[in-house]
matplotlib code that plots the C-alpha trace (Angstrom):
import matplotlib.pyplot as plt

x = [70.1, 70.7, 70.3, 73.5, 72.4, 70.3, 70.5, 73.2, 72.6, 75.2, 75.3, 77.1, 77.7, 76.4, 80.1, 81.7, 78.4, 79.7, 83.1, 82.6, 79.7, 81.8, 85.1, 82.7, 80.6, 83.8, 85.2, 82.1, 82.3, 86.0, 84.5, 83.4, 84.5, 87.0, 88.7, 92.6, 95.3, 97.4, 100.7, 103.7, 107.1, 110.5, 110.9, 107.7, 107.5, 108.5, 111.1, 109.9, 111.5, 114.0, 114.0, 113.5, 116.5, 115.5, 118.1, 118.2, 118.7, 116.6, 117.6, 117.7, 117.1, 119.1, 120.0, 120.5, 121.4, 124.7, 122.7, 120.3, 121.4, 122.7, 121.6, 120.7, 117.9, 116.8, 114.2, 112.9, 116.4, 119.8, 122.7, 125.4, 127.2, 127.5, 129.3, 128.7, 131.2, 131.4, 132.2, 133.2, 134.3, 138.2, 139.2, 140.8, 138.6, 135.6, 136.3, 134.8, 132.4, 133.5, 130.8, 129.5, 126.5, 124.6, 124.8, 120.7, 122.2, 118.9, 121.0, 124.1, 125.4, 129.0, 131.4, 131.1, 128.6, 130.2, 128.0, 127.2, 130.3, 128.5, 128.5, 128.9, 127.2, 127.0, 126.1, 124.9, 125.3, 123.8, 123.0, 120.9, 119.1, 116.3, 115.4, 115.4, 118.8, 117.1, 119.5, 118.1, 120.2, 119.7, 121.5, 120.6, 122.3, 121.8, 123.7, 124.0, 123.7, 125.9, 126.3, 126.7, 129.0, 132.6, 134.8, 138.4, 140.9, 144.6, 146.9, 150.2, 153.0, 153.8, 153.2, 156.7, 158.6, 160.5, 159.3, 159.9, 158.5, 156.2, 154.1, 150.8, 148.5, 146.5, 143.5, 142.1, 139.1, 137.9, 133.9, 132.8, 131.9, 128.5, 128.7, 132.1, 131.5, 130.9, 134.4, 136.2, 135.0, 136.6, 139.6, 142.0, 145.3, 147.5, 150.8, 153.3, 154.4, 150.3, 149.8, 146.8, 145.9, 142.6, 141.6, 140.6, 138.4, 139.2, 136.2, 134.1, 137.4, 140.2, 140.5, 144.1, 145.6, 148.1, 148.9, 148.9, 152.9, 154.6, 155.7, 158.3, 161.1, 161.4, 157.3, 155.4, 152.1, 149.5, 146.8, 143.7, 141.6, 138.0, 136.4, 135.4, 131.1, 130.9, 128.8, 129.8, 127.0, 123.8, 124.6, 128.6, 130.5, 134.3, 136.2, 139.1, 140.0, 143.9, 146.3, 149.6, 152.2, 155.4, 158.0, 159.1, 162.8, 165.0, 163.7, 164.8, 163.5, 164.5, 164.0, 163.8, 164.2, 163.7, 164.6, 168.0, 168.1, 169.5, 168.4, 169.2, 168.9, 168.5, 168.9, 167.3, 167.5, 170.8, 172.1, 173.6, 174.0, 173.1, 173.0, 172.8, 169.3, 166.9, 163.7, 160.6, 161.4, 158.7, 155.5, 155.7, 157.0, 157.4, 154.5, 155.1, 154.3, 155.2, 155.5, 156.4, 158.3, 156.2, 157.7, 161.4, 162.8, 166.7, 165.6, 162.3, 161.0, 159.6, 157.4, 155.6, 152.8, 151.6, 151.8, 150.5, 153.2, 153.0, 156.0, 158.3, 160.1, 160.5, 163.6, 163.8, 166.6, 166.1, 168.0, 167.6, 164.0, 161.7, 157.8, 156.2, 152.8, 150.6, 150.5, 153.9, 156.3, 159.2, 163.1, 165.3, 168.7, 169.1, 172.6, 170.8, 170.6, 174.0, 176.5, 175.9, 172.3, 173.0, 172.2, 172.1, 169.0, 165.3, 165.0, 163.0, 158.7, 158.3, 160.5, 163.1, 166.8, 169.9, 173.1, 174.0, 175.1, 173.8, 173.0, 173.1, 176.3, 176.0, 178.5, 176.2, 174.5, 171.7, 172.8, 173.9, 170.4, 168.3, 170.3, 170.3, 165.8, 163.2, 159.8, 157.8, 160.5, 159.1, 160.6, 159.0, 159.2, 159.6, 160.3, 158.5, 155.1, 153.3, 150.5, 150.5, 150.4, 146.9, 146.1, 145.1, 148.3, 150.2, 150.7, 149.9, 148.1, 151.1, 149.6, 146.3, 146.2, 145.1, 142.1, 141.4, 142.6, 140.2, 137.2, 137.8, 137.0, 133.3, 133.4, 134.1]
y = [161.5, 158.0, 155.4, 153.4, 151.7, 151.4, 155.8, 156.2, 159.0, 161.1, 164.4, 164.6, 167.3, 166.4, 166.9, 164.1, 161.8, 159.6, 158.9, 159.2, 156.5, 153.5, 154.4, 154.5, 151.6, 149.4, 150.6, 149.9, 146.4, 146.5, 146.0, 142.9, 139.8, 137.8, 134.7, 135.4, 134.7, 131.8, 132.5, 131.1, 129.9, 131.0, 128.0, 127.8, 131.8, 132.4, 135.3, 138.5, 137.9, 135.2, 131.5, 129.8, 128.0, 125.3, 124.0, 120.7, 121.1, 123.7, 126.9, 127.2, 123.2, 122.1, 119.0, 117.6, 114.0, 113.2, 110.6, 113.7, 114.2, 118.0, 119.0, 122.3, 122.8, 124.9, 123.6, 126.6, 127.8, 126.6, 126.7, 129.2, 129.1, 127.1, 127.7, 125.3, 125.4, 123.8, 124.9, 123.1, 124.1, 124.4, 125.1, 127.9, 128.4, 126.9, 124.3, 124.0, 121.3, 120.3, 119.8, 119.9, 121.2, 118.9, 119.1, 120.7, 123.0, 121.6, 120.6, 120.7, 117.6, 117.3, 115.2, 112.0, 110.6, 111.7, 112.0, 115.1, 116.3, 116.2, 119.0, 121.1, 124.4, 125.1, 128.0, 127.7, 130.4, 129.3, 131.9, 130.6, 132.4, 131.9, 131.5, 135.6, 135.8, 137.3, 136.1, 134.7, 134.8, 131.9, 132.0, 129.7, 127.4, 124.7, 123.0, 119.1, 116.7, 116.6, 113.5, 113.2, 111.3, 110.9, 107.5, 107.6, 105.2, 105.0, 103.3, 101.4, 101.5, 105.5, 107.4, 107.5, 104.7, 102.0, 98.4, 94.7, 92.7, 90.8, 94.5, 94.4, 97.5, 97.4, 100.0, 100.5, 102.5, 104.9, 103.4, 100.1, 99.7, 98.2, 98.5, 96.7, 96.8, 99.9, 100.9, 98.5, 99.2, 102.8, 101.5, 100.7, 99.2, 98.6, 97.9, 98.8, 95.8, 95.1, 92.0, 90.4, 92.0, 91.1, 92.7, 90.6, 91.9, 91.3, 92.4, 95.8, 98.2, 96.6, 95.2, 94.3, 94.3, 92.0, 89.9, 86.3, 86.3, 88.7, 91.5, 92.0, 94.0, 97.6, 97.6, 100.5, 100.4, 103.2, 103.5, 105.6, 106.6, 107.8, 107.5, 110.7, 110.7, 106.5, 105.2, 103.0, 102.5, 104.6, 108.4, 107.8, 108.8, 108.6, 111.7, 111.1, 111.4, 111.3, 109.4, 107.7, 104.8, 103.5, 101.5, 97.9, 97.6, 94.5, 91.2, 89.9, 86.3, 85.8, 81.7, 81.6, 78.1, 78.0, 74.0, 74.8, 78.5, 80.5, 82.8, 82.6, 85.3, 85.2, 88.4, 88.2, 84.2, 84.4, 83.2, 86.2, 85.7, 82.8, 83.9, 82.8, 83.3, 82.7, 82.6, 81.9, 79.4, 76.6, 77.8, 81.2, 79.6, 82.0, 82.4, 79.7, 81.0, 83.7, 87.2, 90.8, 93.5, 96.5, 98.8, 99.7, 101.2, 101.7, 101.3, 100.7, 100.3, 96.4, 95.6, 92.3, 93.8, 95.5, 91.8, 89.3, 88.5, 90.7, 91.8, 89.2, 92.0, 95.6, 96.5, 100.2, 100.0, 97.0, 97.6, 97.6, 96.3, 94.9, 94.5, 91.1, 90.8, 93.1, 91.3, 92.1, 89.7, 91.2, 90.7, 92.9, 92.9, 90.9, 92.0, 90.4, 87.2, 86.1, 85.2, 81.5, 81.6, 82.6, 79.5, 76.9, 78.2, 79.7, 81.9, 84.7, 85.1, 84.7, 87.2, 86.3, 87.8, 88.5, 89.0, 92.9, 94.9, 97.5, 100.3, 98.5, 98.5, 98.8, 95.8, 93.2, 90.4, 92.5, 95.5, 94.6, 92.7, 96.5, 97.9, 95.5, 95.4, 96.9, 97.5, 94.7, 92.2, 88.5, 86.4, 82.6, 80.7, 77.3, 74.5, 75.6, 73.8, 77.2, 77.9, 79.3, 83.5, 84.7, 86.3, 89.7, 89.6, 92.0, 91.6, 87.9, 87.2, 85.2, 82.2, 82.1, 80.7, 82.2, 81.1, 82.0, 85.3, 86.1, 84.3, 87.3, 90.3, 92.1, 91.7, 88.0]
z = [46.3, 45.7, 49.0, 49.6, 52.9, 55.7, 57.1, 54.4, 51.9, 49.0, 47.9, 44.5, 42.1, 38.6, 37.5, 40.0, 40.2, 37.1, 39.0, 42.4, 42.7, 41.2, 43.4, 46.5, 45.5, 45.0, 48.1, 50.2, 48.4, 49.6, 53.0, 52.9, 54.0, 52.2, 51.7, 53.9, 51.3, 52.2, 53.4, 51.7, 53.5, 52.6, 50.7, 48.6, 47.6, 44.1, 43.2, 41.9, 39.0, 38.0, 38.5, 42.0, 43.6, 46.0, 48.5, 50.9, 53.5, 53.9, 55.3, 58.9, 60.1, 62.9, 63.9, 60.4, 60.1, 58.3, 55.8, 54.7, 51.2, 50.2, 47.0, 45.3, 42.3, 39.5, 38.4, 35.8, 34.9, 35.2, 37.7, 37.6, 40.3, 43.8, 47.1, 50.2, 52.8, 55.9, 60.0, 62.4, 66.3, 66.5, 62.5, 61.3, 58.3, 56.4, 54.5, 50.6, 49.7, 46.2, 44.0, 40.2, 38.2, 36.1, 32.6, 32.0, 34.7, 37.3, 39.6, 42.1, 44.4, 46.1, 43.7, 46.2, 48.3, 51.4, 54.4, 56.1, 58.8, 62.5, 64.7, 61.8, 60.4, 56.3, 54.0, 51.0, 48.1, 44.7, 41.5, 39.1, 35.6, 33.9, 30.0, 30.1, 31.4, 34.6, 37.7, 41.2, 44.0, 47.3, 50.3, 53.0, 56.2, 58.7, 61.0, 61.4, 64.1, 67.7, 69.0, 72.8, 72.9, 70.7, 70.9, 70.2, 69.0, 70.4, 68.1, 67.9, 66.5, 66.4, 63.5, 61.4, 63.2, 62.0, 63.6, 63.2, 61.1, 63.6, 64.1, 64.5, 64.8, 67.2, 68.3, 71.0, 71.9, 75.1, 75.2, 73.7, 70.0, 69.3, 65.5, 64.9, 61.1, 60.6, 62.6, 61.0, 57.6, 58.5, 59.3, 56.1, 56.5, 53.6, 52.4, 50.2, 48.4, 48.6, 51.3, 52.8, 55.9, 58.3, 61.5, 65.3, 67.0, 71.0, 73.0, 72.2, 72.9, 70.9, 67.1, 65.9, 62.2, 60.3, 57.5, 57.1, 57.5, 59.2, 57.2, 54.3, 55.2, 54.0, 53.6, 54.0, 56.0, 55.9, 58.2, 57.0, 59.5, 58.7, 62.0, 61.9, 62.6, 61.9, 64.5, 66.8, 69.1, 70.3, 70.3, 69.8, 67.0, 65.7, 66.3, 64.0, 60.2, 59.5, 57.9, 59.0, 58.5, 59.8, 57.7, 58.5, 59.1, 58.9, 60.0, 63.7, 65.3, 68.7, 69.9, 73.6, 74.9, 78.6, 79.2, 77.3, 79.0, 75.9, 73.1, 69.6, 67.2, 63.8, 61.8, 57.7, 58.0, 59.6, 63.2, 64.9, 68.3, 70.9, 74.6, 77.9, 80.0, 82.8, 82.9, 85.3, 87.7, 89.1, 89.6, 87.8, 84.3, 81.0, 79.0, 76.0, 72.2, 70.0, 71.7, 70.7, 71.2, 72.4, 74.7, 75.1, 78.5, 79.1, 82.9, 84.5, 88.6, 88.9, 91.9, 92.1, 93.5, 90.6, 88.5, 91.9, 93.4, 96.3, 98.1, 96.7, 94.7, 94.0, 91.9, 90.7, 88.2, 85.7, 83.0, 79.2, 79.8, 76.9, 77.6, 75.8, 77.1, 78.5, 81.9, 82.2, 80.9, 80.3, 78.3, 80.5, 81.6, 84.9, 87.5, 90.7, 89.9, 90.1, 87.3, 87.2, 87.1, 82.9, 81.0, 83.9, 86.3, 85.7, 88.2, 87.3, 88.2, 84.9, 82.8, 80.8, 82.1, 79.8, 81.7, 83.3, 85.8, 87.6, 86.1, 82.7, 80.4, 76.9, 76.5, 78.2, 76.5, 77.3, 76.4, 73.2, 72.2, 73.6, 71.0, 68.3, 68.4, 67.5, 68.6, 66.3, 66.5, 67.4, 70.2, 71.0, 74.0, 73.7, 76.6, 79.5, 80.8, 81.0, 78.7, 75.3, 75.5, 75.0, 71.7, 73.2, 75.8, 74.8, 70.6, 70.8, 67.6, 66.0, 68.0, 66.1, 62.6, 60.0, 59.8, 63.6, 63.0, 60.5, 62.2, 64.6, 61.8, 62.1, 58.0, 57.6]

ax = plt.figure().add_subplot(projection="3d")
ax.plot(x, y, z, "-o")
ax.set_aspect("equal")
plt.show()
C-alpha cells in the first residue's frame, strides 16, 4: 500500500490504482494554500462574451458634480445604440439627453457641452457589438449634485405686455449673488430690430438691462433665462430656465417742469397735451431727472408714514396713481388740493398731482394721462432744487451715461 502522509495509508484494487491515485493526489494538492484571486468591480469585469461598455459616470455615484463629463465607450467594439434620460423632482416624465455616436462607433457624448442638471437622477442604456457580431448590453445610473440652497430672480416688465419705450428689465434676486458673471452671463437680453443692450449691476440682489437709447417702437425684447444650476455664490444655484419677452409699444415723453408747474407730452415726437400740475412744495421738492413708469393703480391708500413723513397724511383713495421711484414718488390724480393750486402752487410732499375729483373721473387731466400711458413710459423733472433721482430708485438708470451704465456690468 503506498504511504500518502504522515498515518495515511490506500487500499486500491489493481483495476482503479491507475486512476484513482492521480484524482486523489491532485485533490490532496487541491488542499493547499493558494494565492486568493483578486476580485474585480462592476466596472472593471469583462462580459462573458461580447464587448465591454464603459460608462461615466459610473453606475451608482451620487452626488455628481454638474462639470463631470457624461460619456459612454466601446472601446473593443462599436456603439449601437444609446439612451440617457434625465429625472428631476416635480416633472411629469424623463426627459431625453440628445446625443450622437462617433463615427469608429467608440464613443457616445450629448450633442452640446451642456452641464450636468443638479438634483437630478439619470439612466443610462447603451448596446454595443463586437467584431463577432456578439451584442453586450450596460445599464447603469447616478444621481447629480443638490445644492442647499436655490436663488431666484423676479423680473420686470410681465411676460407678454406691451411697455414704453423707456423699459428697462430689471432682476432682482431672493439671496445675494457672489459670482455676478456667471449670473449675468446667463442672462441674455435681445431685441428685435437687434440693439445694444448692457446690464448694471446695483448691489449683490439687483442687475438692470437696457440699451444705449431707449427703445424703438414696435421692438420685440426676449429675455432668456438659463439660471437654472449657475452658481451664484457658495452652495447656491439658479432655479430657473424659461424664456419670455414683451413688445415695445408707441413712444410717450412726459416733461415735468415744476418752477413752470405743467406737463407736456409728447407722443412719436409730437406735442399732445400740456397740463396743469403741482408738485412737492419747500422742503420735500420732486426728485429732479428722468423717471419711469412702473406701477399703475386706478386708486391706491397714501399714508406718510410709510415714506417719513409721519402723520402728515393718509389719503385712501388717490386716484389714477402712477409710481416713479421706488421710494415712493408718485404721478396720481390730486381732488384735495384745491382747483387753483393746478399750475400756480407746489404743494405736494414730493409727488407730482394732475387735476381730479374724488373718486377719479375718467375726463380729468389725470384721468385722461392714466389712460393714455404705459408702464415704460419716461417722465423728467426739471426745475426743482432737489437732487437728481438715484439710478437704482425705482427704473432710474436714464440718468447715467452710457458709459456709467456699462461700468456697472460684471463682464465689462
Amino acid at each position: 500500500m503506498p504511504v500518502v502522509g504522515p498515518g495515511v495509508t490506500l487500499a486500491l484494487t489493481r483495476a482503479a490504482r491507475g486512476i484513482a491515485l492521480p484524482a486523489l493526489l491532485a485533490a490532496l494538492a487541491g488542499c493547499a494554500t493558494v494565492a486568493p484571486k483578486t476580485a474585480l468591480t462592476d466596472d472593471a469585469r469583462p462580459p462573458a462574451t461580447g464587448v465591454r461598455i464603459e460608462v461615466a459616470p459610473r453606475d451608482r455615484a451620487r452626488g455628481v458634480p454638474a462639470t463631470q463629463r457624461l460619456e459612454v465607450r466601446a472601446p473593443g467594439g462599436r456603439l449601437e445604440r444609446v439612451r440617457v434620460a434625465e429625472f428631476r423632482a416635480g416633472a411629469p416624465s424623463a426627459v431625453p439627453v440628445a446625443g450622437r455616436i462617433s463615427g469608429d462607433g467608440h464613443t457616445w457624448r450629448p450633442d452640446a457641452a451642456r452641464p450636468l442638471a443638479l438634483a437630478a437622477r439619470y439612466t443610462v442604456e447603451a448596446v454595443a457589438r463586437d467584431a463577432a457580431g456578439r451584442r453586450t448590453t450596460r445599464h447603469t445610473g447616478f444621481s447629480t449634485y443638490v445644492p442647499p440652497h436655490r436663488v431666484i430672480g423676479y423680473f420686470t416688465p410681465e411676460a407678454g405686455s406691451t411697455v414704453g419705450t423707456g423699459m428697462i428689465v430689471s432682476f432682482g434676486f431672493d439671496r445675494p449673488v457672489a459670482d455676478r458673471a456667471a449670473v449675468e452671463r446667463a442672462i441674455r437680453v435681445t431685441a428685435r430690430p437687434p440693439t445694444e443692450i448692457a446690464a448694471h449691476w446695483f448691489g449683490p440682489a439687483r442687475v438692470d438691462f437696457r440699451p444705449r437709447t431707449y427703445w424703438r417702437p414696435g421692438t420685440r425684447v426676449t429675455l432668456d433665462l438659463r439660471l437654472r444650476d449657475v452658481r451664484a455664490a457658495e452652495g447656491v444655484y439658479g432655479a430657473q430656465r424659461k424664456t419670455v419677452g414683451f413688445t415695445v409699444g408707441r413712444s410717450q415723453f412726459s416733461r415735468v417742469d415744476a418752477a413752470a408747474h405743467t406737463m407736456d407730452v409728447v407722443r412719436d415726437g409730437r406735442p399732445l397735451a400740456s397740463l396743469p400740475i403741482t408738485a412737492g412744495a419747500g422742503g420735500s421738492e420732486t426728485y429732479k431727472g428722468k423717471m419711469v413708469i412702473t406701477e399703475k393703480f386706478p386708486m391706491t391708500r397714501m399714508n406718510g408714514d410709510t415714506v417719513g413723513f409721519g402723520g402728515e397724511y393718509d389719503i385712501s383713495d388717490v386716484p389714477h396713481a402712477m409710481r416713479l421711484t421706488g421710494s415712493g414718488t408718485f404721478l396720481h390724480g390730486n381732488y384735495w388740493a384745491g382747483p387753483r393750486a393746478f399750475g400756480t402752487l407746489n404743494t405736494s410732499h414730493g409727488c407730482i398731482g394732475l387735476p381730479d375729483v374724488q373718486g377719479g373721473s375718467p375726463t380729468s387731466p389725470a384721468g385722461w394721462f392714466y389712460d393714455q400711458s404705459l408702464i415704460g413710459d419716461v417722465v423728467e423733472v426739471v426745475g426743482t432744487r432737489e437732487r437728481v433721482v438715484a439710478p437704482d430708485n425705482g427704473l432710474g438708470g436714464w440718468n447715467l451715461t452710457w458709459e456709467q451704465w456699462r461700468a456697472g456690468s460684471a463682464l465689462r
